[in-house]
Every structure is written in structure tokens, then in C-alpha cells.
C-alpha positions in Angstrom: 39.9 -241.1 -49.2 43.0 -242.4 -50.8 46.0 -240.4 -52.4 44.3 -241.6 -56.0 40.9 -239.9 -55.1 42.7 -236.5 -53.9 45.0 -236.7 -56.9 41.9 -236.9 -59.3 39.3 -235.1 -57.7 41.6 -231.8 -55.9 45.2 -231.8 -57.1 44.7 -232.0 -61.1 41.5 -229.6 -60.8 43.3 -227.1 -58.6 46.0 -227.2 -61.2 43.9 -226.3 -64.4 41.6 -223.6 -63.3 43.9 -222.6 -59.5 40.0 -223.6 -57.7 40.5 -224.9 -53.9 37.9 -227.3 -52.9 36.5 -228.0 -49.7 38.3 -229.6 -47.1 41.6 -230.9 -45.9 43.6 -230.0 -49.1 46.2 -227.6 -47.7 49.2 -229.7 -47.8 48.2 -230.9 -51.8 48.1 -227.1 -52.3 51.0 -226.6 -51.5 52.9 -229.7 -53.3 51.9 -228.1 -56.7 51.1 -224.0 -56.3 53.1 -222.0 -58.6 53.1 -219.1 -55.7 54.1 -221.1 -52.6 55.5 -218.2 -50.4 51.9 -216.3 -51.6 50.2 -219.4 -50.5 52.0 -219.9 -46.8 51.2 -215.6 -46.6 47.4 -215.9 -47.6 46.5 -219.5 -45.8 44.2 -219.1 -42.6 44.4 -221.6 -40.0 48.0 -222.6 -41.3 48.1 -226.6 -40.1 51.5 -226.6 -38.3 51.5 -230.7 -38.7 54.7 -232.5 -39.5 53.1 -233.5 -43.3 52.8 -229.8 -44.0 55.8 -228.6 -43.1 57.8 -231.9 -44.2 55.7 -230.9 -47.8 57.1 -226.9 -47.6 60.2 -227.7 -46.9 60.5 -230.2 -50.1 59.4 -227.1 -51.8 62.3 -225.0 -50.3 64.7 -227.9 -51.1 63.5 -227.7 -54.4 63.9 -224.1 -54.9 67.4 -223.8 -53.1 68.6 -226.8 -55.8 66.8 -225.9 -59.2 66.5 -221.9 -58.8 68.9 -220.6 -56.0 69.3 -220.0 -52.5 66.3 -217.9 -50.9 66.7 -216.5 -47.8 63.3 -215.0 -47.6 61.4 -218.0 -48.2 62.8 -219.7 -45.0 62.2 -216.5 -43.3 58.6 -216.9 -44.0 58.6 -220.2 -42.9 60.2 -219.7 -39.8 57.5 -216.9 -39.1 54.6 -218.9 -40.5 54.8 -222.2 -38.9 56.0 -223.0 -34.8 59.4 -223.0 -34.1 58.0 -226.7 -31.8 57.6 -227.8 -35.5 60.6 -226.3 -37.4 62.6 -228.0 -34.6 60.9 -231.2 -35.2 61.3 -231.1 -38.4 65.5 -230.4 -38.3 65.9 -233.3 -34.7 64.1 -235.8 -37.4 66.6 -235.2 -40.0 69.2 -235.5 -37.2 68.1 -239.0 -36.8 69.3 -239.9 -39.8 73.2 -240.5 -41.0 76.4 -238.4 -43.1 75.0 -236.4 -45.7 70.8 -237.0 -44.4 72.2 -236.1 -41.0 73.3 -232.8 -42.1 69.7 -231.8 -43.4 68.9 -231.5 -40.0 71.4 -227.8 -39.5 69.6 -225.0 -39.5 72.0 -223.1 -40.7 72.1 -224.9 -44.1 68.5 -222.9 -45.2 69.2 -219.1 -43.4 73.4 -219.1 -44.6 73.9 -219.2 -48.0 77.5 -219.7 -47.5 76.9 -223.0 -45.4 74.3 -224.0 -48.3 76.9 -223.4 -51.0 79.6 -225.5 -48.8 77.2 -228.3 -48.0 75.8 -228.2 -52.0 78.8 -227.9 -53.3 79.8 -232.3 -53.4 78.1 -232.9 -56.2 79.8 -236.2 -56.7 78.8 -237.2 -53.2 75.3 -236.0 -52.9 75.0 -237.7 -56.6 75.8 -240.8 -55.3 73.7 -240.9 -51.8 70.7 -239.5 -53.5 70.7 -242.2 -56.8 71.2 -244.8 -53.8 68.0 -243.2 -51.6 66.0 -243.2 -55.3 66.8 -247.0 -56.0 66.3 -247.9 -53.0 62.7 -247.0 -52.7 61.9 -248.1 -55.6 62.9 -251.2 -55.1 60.9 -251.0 -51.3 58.4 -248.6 -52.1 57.4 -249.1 -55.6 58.1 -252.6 -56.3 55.6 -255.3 -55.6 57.5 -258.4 -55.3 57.4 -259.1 -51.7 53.4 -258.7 -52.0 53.2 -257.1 -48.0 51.7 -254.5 -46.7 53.6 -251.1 -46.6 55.7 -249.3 -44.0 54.1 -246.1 -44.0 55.4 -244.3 -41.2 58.9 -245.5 -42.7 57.7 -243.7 -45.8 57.4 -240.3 -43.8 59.9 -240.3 -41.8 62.5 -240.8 -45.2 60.2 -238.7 -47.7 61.9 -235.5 -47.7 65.4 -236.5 -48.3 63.9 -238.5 -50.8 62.3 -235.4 -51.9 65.6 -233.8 -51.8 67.1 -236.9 -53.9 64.7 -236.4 -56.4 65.3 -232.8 -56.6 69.2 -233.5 -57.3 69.2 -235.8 -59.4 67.0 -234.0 -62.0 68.8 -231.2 -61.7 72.2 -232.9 -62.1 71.8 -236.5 -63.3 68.5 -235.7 -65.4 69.1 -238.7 -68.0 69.4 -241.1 -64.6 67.0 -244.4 -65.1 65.6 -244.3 -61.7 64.2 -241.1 -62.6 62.5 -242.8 -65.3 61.9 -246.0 -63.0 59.9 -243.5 -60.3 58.1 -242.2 -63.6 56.0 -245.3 -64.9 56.3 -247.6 -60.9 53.1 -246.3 -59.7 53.3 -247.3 -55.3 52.4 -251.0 -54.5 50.5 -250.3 -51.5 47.7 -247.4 -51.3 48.8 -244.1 -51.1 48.0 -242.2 -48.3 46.0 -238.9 -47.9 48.5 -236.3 -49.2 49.7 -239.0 -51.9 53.5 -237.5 -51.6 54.6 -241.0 -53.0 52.0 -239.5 -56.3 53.6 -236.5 -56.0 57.2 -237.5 -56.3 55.7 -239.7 -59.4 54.4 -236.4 -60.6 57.8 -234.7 -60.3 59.8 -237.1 -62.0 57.1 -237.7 -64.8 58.0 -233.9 -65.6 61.5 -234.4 -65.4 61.3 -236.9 -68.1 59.0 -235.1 -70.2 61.5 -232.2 -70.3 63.9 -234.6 -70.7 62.4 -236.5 -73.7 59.0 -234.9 -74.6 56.0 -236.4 -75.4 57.7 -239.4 -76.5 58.3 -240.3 -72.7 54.3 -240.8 -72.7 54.2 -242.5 -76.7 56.6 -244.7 -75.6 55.5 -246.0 -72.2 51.6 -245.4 -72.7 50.9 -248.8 -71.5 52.9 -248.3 -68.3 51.2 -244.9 -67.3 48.2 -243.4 -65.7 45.9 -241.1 -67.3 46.2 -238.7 -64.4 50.0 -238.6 -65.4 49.5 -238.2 -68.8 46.9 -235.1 -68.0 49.2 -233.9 -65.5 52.3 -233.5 -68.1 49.8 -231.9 -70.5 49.3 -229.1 -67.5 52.4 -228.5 -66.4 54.3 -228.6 -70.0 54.2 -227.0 -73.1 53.6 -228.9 -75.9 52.7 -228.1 -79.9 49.6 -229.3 -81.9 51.3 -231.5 -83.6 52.9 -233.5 -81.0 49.1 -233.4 -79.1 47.4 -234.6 -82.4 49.7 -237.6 -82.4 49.4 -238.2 -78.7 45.6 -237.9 -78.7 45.7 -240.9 -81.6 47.9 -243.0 -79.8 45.1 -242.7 -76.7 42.5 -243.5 -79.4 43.8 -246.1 -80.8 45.0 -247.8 -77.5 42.6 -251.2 -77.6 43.4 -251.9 -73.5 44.8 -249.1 -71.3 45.1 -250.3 -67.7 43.7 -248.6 -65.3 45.9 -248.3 -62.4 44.6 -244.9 -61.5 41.0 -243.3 -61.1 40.8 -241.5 -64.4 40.0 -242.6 -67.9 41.2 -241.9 -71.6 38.0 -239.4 -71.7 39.2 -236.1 -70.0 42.2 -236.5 -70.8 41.3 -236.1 -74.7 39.4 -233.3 -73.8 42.4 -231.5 -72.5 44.2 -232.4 -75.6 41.7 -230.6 -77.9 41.5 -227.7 -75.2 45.3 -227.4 -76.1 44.9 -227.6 -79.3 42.2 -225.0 -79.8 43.9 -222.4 -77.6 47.1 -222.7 -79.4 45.6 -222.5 -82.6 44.0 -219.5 -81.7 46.7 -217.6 -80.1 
């Protein structure tokens, strides 16, 4: 199964009605649960693999730029998952250069002073992390060199661009690689976990907060359904906006389909909406 399948048939299910399926799912849980420290208490079995905790620390990066600095969550990851991992996890990051290098010091996620010092170049961290976005776009995304994808490349630079992604929505949110990530669905399959979907995901909602539902009217053409029904999940949105989106769809003669779902359940989730906040 391919990071399309997964997307469609466990990740946007698990979503609407917070059902897991079956099977090897964990680390897509825990890309898009709304209780992730709940989720690392409650799993059994926790999968102490380098995808899984390079996908839970994303999370933490997240949370330490867009909310605050949270002690207790690395705590609970330090207790949660090996330390063999948690090391591997900061020597790869040491692999790296300047500002990726210093991802790799502990002490950044369990000192809140050494978070606030290393957080605190905006200008700089702007500038490497627009660089990192750009730049796998223009690898990643992009098919003009028609070849077959580096994906151990891919993993080894996902979460600092995970981190970049995470920045520069927070502090360059009107940035046009943001909007570039949004609508370039990857060249080359995505893999199990899809965390090259999942970054698509992320900055799909950046840009709907950013510019509504006109992010999706205007670019319909360019996007997946499963983006589309994703938004409509994750945001809120009035009837009237959904009654003008679900026209659009309607009248759309030749929607490609670059992803695995159609126009059909997404216009059932659009009438879902609309029912339920009519009824409220």
C-alpha cells in the first residue's frame, strides 16, 4: 500500500469519526490525533522505529513553535520510547549543518531557556527554513527531471523540514512556498506513512486559515479531493461558503484525479456540514 491508499482509506476516516483500523497505522495516528501525549500514554506495543519517533517529534516541534514550550511532553517521550532511539534520533540531526545541526541538542526540548535562546533568530531560522521548503520542492515535488526518488534522502531531511514547515506558518504564513507545498502533490509514490502527504496536509491548512475557502475555489483544478475533504475536517467553515464550494465541485466538467478519491464523498461531507450547522 502506498501513502495515497493509507491517506484515503485510514488517515481521513480516523479523522471524521476518531475510528483506528486494523493494522500498521500507528505512526498516521499519530501525524493527525488531536491528543498526542493521550495517544503515546494509551498505545500498546509502542513501535520504537526511527518513522515513529521522527513523526512525534514533528509533533513536539510543532507544539514548542505554534503553542509553547512543553516540558512534559518530552518527558513522556523520553519515558515512552528507548533512549537507543531518542539518541538516534538527536546523532541524525547532528549529521546535519549550523542551525539543522543544533536540532540534534537535547537540551533544546527539556530547557526552556536553551529553546527560547535557540528560537529566538527569527530572521535566521526564517531564512534557512524558506531555503529547506524551496528546496524540496523544487527536488521533491517537482517533476522535471522525470527520475525516480531519493527516499531515504527524504527521511533522513523530513523532520527539519517538518520543523521548516512549522516556522514558517507560524511566522512567514503569507510565504508562496507554503502555498507551492499546498497544490505540488510528490512526483514519485509516497511511501507507507505518506509524511510527504502529510506536510501537503499541513500547509493546505495553513493556507486555508490564511485565505479560506477561496484557497480551494481558486486552485480547484490543482488539488486533490482528499485535500479538499481534509480542510473541510480540520476547519471551520459557514454554509454559505460550503454551498458555493459544493457548486464549484458540481459544476467542475474535468477534475483530475491525482489522488484516490472522487468529487462524491467529498459532497457528502459538504451537506453533512451544512445540515449540522444548520441545526445547531
Amino acid at each position: 500500500m502506498c501513502g495515497y491508499c493509507i491517506e484515503t482509506g485510514a488517515v481521513l476516516p480516523f479523522i471524521k469519526s476518531k475510528l483506528r483500523h486494523e493494522g500498521n497505522f500507528q505512526a498516521n495516528y499519530f501525524q493527525e490525533t488531536d491528543d498526542l501525549k493521550g495517544d503515546i500514554t494509551t498505545t500498546k506495543g509502542l513501535n520504537n522505529s526511527q518513522g515513529v519517533i521522527d513523526i512525534v517529534f514533528c509533533r513536539l516541534y510543532d507544539q514548542y513553535i505554534t503553542h509553547a514550550f512543553d516540558i512534559s511532553l518530552f518527558d513522556l517521550v523520553s519515558i515512552s520510547f528507548s533512549s537507543d532511539v531518542i539518541q538516534s534520533f538527536f546523532a541524525r540531526r547532528k549529521e546535519g549543518e549550523g542551525l539543522w545541526k543544533e536540532l540534534g541538542n537535547e537540551y533544546l526540548y527539556k530547557d526552556e531557556k536553551c529553546w527560547n535562546n535557540f528560537i529566538r533568530d527569527k530572521e535566521n531560522i526564517s531564512n534557512n527554513s524558506l531555503a529547506m521548503l524551496n528546496a524540496y520542492d523544487d527536488w521533491w515535488l517537482l517533476d522535471s527531471n522525470r527520475v525516480k526518488k531519493d527516499h531515504s534522502r527524504f527521511d533522513s531531511v523530513f523532520p527539519i523540514l517538518s520543523f521548516s514547515l512549522s516556522f514558517v506558518a507560524k511566522h512567514c504564513s503569507e510565504s508562496a512556498v507554503i502555498k507551492k507545498i499546498a497544490l505540488e502533490s510528490p512526483y514519485d509514490v509516497p511511501g507507507f506513512w505518506g509524511n510527504d502527504l502529510w506536510l501537503q496536509r499541513r500547509a493546505m491548512i495553513a493556507c486555508a486559515k490564511q485565505h479560506g475557502l477561496g484557497f480551494i475555489l481558486d486552485n480547484l483544478s490543482k488539488l486533490r479531493f482528499e485535500l479538499i475533504y481534509y480542510v473541510l475536517l480540520k476547519t471551520d467553515t459557514n454554509p454559505i461558503e460550503l454551498n458555493k464550494l459544493k457548486k464549484v465541485i458540481l459544476s467542475e466538467d474535468e477534475h483530475p484525479m491525482r489522488g484516490m478519491m472522487e468529487s462524491e464523498p467529498v459532497i457528502a461531507l459538504i451537506d453533512h456540514l451544512i445540515h449540522k450547522k444548520t441545526y445547531m
